[in-house]
LOMI-781925 format. One record per atom (N, C-alpha, C, O): atom name; residue number from 1; y, x, z. Coordinates in pm, whole numbers, plus 50000, padded with zeros to 5 digits. Layout:
% residues N
R   atom     n       y       x       z
R     CA   NUM       Y       X       Z
...
***
This chain:
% residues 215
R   atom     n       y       x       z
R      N     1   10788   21368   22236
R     CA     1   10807   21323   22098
R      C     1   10716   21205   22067
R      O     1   10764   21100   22025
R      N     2   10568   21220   22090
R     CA     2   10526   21091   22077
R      C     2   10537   20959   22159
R      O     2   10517   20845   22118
R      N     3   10571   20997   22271
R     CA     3   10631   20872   22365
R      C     3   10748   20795   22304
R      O     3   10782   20682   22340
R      N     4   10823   20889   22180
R     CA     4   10984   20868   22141
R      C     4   10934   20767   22051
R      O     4   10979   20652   22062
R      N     5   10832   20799   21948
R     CA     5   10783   20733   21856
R      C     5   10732   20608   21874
R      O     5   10766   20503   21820
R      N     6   10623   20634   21978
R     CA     6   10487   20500   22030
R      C     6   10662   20355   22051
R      O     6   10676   20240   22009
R      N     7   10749   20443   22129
R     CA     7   10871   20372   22201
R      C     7   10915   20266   22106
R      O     7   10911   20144   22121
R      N     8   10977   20368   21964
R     CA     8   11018   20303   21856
R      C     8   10919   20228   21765
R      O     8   10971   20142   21694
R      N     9   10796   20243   21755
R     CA     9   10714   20137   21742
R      C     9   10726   20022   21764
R      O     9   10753   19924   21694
R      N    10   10696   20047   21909
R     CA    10   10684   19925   22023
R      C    10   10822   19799   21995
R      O    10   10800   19680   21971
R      N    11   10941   19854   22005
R     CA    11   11063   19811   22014
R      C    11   11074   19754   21875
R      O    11   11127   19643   21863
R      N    12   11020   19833   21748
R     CA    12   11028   19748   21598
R      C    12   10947   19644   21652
R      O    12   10991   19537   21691
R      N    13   10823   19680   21652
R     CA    13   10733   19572   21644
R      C    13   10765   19414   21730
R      O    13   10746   19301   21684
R      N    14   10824   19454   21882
R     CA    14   10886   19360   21920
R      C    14   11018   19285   21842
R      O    14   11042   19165   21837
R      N    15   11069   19358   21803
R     CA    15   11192   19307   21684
R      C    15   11149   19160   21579
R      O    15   11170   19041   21556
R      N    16   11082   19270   21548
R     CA    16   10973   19217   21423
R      C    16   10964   19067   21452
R      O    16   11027   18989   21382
R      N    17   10879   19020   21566
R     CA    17   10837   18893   21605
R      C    17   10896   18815   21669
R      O    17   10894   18693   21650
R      N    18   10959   18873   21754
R     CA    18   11063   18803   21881
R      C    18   11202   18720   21818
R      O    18   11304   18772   21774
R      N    19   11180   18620   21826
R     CA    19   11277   18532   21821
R      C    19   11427   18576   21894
R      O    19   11429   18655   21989
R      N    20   11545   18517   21840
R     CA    20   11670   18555   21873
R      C    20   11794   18523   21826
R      O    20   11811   18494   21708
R      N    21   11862   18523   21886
R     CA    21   12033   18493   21811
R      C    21   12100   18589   21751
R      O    21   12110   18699   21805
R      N    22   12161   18560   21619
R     CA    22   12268   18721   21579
R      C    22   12357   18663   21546
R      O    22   12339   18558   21484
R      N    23   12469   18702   21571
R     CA    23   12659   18633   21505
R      C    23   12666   18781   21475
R      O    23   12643   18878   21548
R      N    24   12704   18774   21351
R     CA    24   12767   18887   21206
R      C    24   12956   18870   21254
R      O    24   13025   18770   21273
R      N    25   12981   18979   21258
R     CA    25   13137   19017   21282
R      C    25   13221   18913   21220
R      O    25   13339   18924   21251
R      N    26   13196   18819   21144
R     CA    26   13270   18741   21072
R      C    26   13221   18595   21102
R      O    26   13214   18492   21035
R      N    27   13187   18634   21251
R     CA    27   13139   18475   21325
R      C    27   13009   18371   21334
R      O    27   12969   18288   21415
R      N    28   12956   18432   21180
R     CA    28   12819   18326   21119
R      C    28   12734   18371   21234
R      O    28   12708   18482   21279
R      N    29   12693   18230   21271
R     CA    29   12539   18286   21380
R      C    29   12424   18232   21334
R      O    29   12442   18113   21306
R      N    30   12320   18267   21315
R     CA    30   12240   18251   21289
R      C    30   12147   18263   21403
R      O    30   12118   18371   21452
R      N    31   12088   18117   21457
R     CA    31   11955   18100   21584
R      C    31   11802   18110   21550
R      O    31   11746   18083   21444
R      N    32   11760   18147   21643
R     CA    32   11591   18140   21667
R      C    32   11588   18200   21563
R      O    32   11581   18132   21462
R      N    33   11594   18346   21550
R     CA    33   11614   18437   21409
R      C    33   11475   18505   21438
R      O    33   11470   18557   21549
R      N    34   11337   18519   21345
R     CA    34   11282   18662   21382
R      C    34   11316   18776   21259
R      O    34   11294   18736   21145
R      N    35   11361   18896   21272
R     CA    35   11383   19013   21195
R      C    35   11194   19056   21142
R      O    35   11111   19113   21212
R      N    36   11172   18996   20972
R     CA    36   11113   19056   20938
R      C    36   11099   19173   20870
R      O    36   10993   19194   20811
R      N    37   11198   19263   20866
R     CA    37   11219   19379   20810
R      C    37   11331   19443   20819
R      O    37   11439   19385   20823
R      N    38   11315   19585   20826
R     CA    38   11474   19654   20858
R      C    38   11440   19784   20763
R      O    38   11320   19812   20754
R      N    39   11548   19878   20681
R     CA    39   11589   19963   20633
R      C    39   11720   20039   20693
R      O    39   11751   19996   20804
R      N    40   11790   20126   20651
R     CA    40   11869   20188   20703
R      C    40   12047   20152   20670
R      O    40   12155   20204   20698
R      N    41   12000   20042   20600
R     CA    41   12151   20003   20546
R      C    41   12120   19862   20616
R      O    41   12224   19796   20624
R      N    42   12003   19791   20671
R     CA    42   12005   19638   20728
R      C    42   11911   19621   20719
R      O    42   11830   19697   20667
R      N    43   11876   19448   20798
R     CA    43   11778   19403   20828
R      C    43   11731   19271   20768
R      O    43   11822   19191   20743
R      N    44   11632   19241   20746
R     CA    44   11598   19092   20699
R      C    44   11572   18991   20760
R      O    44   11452   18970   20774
R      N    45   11661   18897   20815
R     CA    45   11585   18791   20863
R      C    45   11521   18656   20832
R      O    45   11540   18610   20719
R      N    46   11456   18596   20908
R     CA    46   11416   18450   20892
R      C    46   11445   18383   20969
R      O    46   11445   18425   21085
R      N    47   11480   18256   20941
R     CA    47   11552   18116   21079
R      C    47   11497   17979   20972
R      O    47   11442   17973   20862
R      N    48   11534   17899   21051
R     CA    48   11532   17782   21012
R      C    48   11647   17715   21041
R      O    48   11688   17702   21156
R      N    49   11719   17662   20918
R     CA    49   11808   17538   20909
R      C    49   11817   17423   21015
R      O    49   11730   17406   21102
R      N    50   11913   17356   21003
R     CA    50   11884   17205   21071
R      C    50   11796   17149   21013
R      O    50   11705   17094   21076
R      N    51   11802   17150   20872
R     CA    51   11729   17057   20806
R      C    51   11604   17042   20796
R      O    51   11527   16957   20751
R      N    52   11593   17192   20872
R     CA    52   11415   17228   20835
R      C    52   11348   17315   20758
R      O    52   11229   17344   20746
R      N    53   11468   17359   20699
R     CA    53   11403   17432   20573
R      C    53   11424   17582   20633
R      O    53   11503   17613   20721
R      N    54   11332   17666   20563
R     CA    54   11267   17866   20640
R      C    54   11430   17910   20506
R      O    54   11464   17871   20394
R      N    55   11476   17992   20594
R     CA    55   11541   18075   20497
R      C    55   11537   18240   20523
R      O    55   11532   18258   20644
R      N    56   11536   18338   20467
R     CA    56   11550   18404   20436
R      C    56   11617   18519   20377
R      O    56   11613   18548   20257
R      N    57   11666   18569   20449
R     CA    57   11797   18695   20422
R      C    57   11863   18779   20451
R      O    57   11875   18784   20573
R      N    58   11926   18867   20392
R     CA    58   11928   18968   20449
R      C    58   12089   19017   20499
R      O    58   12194   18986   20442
R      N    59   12070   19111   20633
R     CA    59   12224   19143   20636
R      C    59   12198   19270   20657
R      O    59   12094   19327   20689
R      N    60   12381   19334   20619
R     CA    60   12389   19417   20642
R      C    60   12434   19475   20794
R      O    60   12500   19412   20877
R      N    61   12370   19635   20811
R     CA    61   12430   19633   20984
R      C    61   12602   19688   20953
R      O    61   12662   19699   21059
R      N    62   12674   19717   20850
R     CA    62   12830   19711   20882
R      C    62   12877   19557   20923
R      O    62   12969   19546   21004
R      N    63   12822   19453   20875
R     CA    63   12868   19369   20941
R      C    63   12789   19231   21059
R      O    63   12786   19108   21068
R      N    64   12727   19368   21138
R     CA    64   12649   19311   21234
R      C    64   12731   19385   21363
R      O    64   12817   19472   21350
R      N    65   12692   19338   21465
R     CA    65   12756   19427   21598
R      C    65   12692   19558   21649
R      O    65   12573   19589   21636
R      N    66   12779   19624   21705
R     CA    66   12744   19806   21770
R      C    66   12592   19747   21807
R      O    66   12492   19792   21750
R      N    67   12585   19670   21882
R     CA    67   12428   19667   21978
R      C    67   12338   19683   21894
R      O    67   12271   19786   21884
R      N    68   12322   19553   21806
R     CA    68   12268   19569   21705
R      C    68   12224   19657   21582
R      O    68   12135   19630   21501
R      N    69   12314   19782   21584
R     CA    69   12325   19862   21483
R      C    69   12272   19968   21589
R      O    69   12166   20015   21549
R      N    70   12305   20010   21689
R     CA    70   12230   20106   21769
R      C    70   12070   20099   21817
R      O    70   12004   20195   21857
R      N    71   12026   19968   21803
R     CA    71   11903   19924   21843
R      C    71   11766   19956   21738
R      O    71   11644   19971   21746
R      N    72   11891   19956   21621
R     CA    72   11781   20028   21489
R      C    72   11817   20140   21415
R      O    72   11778   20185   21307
R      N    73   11904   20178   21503
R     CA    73   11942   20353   21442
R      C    73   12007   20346   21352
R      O    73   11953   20416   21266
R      N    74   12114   20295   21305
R     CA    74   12187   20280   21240
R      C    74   12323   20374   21225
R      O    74   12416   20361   21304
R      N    75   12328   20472   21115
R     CA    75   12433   20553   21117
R      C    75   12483   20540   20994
R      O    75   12410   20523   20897
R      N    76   12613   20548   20989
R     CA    76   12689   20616   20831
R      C    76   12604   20664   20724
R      O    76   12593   20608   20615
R      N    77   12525   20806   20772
R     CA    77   12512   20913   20711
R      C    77   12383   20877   20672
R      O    77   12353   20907   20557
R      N    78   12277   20804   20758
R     CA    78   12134   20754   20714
R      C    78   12175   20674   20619
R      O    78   12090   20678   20531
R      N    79   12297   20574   20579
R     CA    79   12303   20486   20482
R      C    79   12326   20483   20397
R      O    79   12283   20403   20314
R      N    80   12419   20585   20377
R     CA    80   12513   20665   20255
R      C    80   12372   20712   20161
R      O    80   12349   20669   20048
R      N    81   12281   20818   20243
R     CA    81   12151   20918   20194
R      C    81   12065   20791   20173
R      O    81   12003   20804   20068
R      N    82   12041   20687   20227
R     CA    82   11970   20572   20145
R      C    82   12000   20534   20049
R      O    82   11925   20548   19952
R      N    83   12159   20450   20035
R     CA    83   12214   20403   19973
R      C    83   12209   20513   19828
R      O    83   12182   20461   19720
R      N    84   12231   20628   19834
R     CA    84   12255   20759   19771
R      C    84   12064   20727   19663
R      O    84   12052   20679   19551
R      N    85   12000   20755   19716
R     CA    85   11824   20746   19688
R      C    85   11814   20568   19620
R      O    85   11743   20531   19527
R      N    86   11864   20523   19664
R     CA    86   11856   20371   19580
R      C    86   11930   20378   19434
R      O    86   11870   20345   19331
R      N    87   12054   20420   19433
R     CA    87   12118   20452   19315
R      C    87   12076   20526   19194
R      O    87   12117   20523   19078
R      N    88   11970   20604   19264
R     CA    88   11902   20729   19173
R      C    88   11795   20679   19116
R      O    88   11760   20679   18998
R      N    89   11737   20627   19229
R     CA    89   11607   20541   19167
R      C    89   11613   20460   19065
R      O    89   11536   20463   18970
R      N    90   11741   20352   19086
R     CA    90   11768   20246   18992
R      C    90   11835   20284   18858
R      O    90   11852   20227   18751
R      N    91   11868   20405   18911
R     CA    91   11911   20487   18770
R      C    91   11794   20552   18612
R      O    91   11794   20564   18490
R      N    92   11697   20579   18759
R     CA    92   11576   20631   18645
R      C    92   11491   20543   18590
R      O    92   11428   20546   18484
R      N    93   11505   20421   18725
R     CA    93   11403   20296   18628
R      C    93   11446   20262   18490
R      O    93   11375   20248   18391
R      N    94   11653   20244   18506
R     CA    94   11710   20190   18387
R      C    94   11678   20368   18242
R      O    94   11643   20365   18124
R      N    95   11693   20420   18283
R     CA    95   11685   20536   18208
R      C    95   11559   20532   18135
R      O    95   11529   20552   18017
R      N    96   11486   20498   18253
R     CA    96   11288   20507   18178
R      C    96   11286   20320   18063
R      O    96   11220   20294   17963
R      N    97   11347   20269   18109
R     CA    97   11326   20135   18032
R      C    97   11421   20175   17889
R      O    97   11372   20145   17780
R      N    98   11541   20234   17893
R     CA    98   11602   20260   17791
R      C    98   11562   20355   17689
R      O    98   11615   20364   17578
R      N    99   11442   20441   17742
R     CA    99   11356   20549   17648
R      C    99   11233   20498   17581
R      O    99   11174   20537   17480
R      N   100   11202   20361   17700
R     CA   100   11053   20281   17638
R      C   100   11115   20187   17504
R      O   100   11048   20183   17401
R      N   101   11268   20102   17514
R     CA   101   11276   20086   17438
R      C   101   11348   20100   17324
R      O   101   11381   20020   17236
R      N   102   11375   20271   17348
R     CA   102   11417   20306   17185
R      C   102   11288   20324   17138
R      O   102   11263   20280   17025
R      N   103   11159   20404   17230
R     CA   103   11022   20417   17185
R      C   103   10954   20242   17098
R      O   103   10868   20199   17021
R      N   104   10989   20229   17124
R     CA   104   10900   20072   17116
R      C   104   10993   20033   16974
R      O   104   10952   19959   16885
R      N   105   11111   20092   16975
R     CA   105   11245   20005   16839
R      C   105   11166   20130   16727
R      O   105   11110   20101   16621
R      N   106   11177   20239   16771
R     CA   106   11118   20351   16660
R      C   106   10987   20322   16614
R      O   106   10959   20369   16504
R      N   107   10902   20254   16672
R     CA   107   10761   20250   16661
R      C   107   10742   20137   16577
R      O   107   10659   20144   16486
R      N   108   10822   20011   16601
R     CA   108   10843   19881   16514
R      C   108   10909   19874   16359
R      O   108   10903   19790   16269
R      N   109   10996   20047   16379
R     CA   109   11061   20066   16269
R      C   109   10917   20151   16215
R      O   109   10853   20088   16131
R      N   110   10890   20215   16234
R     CA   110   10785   20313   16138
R      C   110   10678   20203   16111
R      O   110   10595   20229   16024
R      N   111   10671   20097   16168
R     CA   111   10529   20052   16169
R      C   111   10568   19921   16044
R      O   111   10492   19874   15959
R      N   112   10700   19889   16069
R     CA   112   10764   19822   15960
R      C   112   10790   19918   15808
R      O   112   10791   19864   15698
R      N   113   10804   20024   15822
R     CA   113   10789   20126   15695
R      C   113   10681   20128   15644
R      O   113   10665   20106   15524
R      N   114   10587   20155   15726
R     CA   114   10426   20166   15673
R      C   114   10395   20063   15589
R      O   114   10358   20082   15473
R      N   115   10412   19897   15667
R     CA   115   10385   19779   15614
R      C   115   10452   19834   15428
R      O   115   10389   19868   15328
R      N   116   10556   19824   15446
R     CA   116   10670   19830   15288
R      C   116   10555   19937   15248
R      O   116   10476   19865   15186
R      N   117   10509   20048   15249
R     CA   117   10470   20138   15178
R      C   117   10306   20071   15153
R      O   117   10251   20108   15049
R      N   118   10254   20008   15213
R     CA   118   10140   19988   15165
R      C   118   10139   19838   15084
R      O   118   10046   19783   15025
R      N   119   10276   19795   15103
R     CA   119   10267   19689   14984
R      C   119   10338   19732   14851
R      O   119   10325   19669   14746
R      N   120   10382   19797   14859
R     CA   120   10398   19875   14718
R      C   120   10302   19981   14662
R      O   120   10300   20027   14547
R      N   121   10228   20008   14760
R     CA   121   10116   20074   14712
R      C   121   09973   19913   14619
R      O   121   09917   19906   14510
R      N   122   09975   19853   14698
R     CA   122   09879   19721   14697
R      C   122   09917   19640   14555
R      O   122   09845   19566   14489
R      N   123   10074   19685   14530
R     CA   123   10147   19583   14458
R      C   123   10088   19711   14307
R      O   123   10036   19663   14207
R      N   124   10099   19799   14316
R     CA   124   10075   19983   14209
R      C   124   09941   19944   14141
R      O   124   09899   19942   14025
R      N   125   09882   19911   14287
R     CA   125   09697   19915   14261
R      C   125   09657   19781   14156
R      O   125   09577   19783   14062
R      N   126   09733   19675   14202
R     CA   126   09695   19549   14182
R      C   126   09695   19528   14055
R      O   126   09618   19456   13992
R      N   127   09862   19650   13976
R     CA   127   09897   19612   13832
R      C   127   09824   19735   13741
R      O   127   09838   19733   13619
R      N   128   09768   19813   13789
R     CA   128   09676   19900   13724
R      C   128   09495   19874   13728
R      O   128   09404   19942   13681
R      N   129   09495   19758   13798
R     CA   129   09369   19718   13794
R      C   129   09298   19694   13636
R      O   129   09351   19706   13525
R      N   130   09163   19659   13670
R     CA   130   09107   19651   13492
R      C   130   08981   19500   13548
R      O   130   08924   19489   13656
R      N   131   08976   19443   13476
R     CA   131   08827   19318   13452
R      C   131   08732   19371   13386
R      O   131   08760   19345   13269
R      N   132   08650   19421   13388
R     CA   132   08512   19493   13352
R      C   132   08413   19405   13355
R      O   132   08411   19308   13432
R      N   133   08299   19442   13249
R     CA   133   08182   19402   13233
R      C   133   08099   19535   13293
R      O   133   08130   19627   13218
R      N   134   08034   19569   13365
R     CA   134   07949   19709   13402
R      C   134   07837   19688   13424
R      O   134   07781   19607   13497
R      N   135   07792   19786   13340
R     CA   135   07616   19778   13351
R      C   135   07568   19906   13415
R      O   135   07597   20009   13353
R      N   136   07500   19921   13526
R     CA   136   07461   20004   13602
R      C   136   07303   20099   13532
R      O   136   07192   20076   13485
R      N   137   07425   20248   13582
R     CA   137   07303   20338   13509
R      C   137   07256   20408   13596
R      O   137   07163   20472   13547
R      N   138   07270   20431   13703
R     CA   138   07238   20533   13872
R      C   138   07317   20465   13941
R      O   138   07428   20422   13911
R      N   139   07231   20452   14079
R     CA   139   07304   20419   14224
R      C   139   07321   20588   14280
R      O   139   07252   20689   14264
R      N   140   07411   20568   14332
R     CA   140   07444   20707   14394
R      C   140   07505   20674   14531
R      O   140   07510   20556   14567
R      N   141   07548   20769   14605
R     CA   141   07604   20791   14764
R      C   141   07763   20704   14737
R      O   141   07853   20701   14653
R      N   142   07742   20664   14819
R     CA   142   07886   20506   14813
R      C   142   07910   20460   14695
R      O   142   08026   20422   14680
R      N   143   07814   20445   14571
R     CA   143   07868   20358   14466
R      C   143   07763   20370   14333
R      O   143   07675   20454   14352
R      N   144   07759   20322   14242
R     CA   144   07724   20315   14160
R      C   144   07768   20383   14010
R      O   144   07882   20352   13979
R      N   145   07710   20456   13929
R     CA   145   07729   20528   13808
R      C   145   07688   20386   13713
R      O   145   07581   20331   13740
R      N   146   07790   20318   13580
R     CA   146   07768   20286   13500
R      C   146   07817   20313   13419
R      O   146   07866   20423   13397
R      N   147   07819   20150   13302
R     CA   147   07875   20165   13147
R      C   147   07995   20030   13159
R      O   147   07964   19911   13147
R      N   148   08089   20065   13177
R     CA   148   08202   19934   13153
R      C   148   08272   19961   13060
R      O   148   08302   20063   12998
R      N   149   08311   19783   13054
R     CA   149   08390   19752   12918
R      C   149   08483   19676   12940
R      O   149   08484   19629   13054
R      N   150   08574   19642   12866
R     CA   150   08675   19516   12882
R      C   150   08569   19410   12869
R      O   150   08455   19422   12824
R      N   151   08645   19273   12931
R     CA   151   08549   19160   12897
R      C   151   08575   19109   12730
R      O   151   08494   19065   12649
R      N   152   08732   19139   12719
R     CA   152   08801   19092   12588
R      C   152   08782   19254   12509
R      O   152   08884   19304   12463
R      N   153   08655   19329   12498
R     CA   153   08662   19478   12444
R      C   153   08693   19425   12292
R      O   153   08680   19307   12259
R      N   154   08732   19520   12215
R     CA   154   08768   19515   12030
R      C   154   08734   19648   12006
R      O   154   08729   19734   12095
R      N   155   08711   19667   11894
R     CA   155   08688   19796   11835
R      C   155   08807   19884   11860
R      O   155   08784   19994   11811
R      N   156   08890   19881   11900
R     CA   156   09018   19975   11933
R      C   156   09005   19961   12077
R      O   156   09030   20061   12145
R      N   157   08973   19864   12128
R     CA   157   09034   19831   12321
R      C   157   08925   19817   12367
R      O   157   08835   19751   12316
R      N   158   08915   19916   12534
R     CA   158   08818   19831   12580
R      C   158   08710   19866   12638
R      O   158   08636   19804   12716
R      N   159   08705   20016   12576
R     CA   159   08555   20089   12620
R      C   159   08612   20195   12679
R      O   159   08682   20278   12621
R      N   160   08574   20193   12835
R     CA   160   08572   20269   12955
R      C   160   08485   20365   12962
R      O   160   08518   20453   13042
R      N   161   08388   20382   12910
R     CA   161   08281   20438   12911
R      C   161   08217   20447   13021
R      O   161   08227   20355   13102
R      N   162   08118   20588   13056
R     CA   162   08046   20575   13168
R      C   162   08170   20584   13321
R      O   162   08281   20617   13281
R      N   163   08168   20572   13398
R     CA   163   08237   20541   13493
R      C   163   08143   20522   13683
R      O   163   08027   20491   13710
R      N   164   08250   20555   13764
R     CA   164   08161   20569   13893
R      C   164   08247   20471   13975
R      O   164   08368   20490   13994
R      N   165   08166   20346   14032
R     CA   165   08272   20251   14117
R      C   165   08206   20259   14232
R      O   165   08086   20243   14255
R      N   166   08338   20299   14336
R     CA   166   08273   20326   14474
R      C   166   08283   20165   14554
R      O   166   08381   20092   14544
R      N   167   08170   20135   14626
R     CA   167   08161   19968   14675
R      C   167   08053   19928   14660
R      O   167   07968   19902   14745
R      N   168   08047   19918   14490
R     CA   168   07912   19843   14437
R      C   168   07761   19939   14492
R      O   168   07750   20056   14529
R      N   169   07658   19824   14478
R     CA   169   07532   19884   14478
R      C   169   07410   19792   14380
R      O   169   07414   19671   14356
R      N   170   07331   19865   14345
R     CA   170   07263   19820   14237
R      C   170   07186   19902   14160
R      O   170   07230   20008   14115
R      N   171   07053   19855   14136
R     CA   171   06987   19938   14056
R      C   171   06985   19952   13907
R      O   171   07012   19851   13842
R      N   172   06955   20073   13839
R     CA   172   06964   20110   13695
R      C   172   06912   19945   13614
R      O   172   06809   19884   13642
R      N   173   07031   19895   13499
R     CA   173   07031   19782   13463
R      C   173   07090   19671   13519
R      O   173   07080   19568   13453
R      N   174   07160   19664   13642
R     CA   174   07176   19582   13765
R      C   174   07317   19532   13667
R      O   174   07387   19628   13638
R      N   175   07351   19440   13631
R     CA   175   07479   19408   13563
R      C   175   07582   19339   13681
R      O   175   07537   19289   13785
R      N   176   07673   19342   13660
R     CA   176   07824   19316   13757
R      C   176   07913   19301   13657
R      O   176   07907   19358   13548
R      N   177   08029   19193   13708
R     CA   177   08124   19153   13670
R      C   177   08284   19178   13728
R      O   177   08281   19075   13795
R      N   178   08372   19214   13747
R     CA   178   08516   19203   13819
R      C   178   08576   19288   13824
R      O   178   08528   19371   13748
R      N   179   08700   19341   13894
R     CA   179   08812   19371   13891
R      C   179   08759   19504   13950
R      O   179   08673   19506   14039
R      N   180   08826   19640   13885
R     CA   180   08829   19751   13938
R      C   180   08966   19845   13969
R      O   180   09048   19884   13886
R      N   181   08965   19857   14049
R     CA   181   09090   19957   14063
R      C   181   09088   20095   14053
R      O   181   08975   20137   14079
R      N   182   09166   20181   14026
R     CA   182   09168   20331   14005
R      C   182   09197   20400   14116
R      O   182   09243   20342   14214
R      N   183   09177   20517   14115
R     CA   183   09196   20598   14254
R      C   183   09226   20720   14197
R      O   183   09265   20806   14277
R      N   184   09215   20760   14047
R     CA   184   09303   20887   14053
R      C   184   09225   21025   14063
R      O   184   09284   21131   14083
R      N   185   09072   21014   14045
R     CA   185   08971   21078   14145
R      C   185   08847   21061   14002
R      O   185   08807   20979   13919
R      N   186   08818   21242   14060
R     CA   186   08701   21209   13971
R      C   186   08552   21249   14118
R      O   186   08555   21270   14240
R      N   187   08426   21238   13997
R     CA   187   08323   21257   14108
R      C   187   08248   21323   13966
R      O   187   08255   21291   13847
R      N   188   08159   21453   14052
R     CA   188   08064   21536   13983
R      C   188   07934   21510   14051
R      O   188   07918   21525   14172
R      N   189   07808   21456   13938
R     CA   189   07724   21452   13955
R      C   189   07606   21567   13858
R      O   189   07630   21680   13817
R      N   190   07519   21512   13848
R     CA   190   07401   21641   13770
R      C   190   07417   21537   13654
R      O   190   07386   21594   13549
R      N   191   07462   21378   13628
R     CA   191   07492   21371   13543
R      C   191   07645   21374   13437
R      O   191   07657   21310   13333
R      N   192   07744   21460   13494
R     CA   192   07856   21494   13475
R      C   192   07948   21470   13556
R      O   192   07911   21449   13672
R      N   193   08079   21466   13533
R     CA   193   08175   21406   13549
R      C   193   08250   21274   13542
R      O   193   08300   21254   13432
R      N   194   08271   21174   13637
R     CA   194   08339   21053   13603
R      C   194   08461   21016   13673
R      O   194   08484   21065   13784
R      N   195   08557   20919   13608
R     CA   195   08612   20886   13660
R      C   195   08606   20772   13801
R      O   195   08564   20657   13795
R      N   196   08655   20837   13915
R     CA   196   08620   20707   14001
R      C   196   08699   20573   14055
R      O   196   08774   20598   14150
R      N   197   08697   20439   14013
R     CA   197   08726   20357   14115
R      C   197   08653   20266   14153
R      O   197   08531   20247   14151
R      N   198   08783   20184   14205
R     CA   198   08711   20083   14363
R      C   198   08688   19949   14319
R      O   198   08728   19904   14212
R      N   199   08622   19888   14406
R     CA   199   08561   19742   14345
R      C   199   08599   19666   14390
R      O   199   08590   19551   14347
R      N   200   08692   19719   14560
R     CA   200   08781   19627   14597
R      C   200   08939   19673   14639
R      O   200   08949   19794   14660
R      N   201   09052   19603   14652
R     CA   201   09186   19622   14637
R      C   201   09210   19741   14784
R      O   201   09262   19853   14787
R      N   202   09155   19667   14878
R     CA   202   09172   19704   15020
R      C   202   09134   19837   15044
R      O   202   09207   19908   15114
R      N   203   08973   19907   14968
R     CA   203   08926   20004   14980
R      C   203   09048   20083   14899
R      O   203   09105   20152   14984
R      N   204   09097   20097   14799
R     CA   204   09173   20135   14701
R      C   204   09286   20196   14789
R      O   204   09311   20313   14819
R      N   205   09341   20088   14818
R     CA   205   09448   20113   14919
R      C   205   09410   20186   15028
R      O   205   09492   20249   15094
R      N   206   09329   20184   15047
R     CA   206   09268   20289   15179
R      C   206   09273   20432   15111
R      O   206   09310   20540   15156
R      N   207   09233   20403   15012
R     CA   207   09193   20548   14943
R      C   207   09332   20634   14938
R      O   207   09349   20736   15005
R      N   208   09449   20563   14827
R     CA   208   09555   20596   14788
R      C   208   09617   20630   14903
R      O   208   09679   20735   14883
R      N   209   09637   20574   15066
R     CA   209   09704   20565   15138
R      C   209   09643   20727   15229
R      O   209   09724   20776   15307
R      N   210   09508   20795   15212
R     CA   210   09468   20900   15252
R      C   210   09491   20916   15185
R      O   210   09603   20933   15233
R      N   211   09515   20951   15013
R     CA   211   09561   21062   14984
R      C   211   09726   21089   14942
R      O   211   09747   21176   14857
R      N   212   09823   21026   14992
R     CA   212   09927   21024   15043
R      C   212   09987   21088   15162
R      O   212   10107   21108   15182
R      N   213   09884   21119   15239
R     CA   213   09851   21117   15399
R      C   213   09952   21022   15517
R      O   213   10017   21037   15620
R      N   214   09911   20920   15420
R     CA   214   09967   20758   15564
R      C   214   09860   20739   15624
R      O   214   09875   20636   15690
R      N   215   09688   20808   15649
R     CA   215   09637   20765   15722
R      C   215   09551   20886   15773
R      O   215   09473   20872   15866
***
């Protein structure tokens, strides 16, 4: 058995390198050929043109001669069971590419949903926002406890009262100016209860979008 093998080695490997002539049943000859590769349905060769130029290609052994087809073991039934294993394969590659991209179309679609939902969330936040004057009465853990007002306050409009904006930092008296957004949320401290929002749009949206659970 290993003499059978070392044999068939030997005999590829000579294949392999050794220069040669092949005429295909349908006359084409192809000279000074070396066979760089063989499978069970054919072989690959290389030659050179008149012109000079390396080509490269492959035939099959149905339309090569008996010698030829016996020299590399060439049967029906090995080609069919190749041929058979190539089909399958090329079947699952196309199968696996057709699952990556419904995966990849579903993922572009949800990821395109998300976008829409957080601009209508952004668009919610933006028109419930307020312009505040706030004067800081405690810094606390992510934000500040003050006193805001409208900038345009009136005796009817305007007064927010004490209030907790998560963002800012600043010490008791620390005055601030701008845009606050709501979150819907209160916060308990030892000095009560307040309402809390954000000092910026993005945090807001972060906020709203956890408690939605989009994130």
């Amino acid at each position: 058995m290993k003499l059978f093998v070392f044999c068939l080695v030997t005999l590829c490997m000579i294949s392999m390198v050794s220069a040669r002539d092949i005429t295909t049943l349908d006359g084409a000859t192809y000279k000074n050929v070396t066979i760089t590769d063989s499978s069970p349905v054919g072989i690959t060769i290389m030659y050179d043109k008149k012109d000079g130029t390396t080509v490269i290609r492959g035939l099959d052994f149905r339309d090569l001669p008996e010698a030829v087809c016996k020299e590399f073991g060439f049967t029906e039934v090995r080609a069919a069971e190749f041929e058979k294993h190539a089909r399958e394969y090329q079947n699952m590659l196309y199968n696996d590419a057709l699952k990556k991209a419904a995966a990849n179309a579903a993922a572009e679609a949800k990821e395109e949903e998300l976008s829409k939902q957080i601009d209508h969330i952004q668009a919610f936040l933006f028109s419930k926002r307020k312009f505040v004057e706030f004067h800081t009465i405690r810094p606390h853990k992510d934000g500040v406890i003050g006193y805001a007002t409208a900038a345009d306050r009136t005796l009817l409009y305007g007064d927010y009262g004490n209030i907790f904006v998560r963002g800012l930092e600043g010490t008791q008296g620390t005055y601030w100016s701008g845009y606050i957004y709501p979150t819907n949320q209160t916060v308990t401290t030892t000095d009560g209860t307040f309402a809390v929002y954000n000092s910026s749009l993005a945090q807001a949206t972060a906020d709203a979008m956890q408690a939605v659970g989009l994130q």
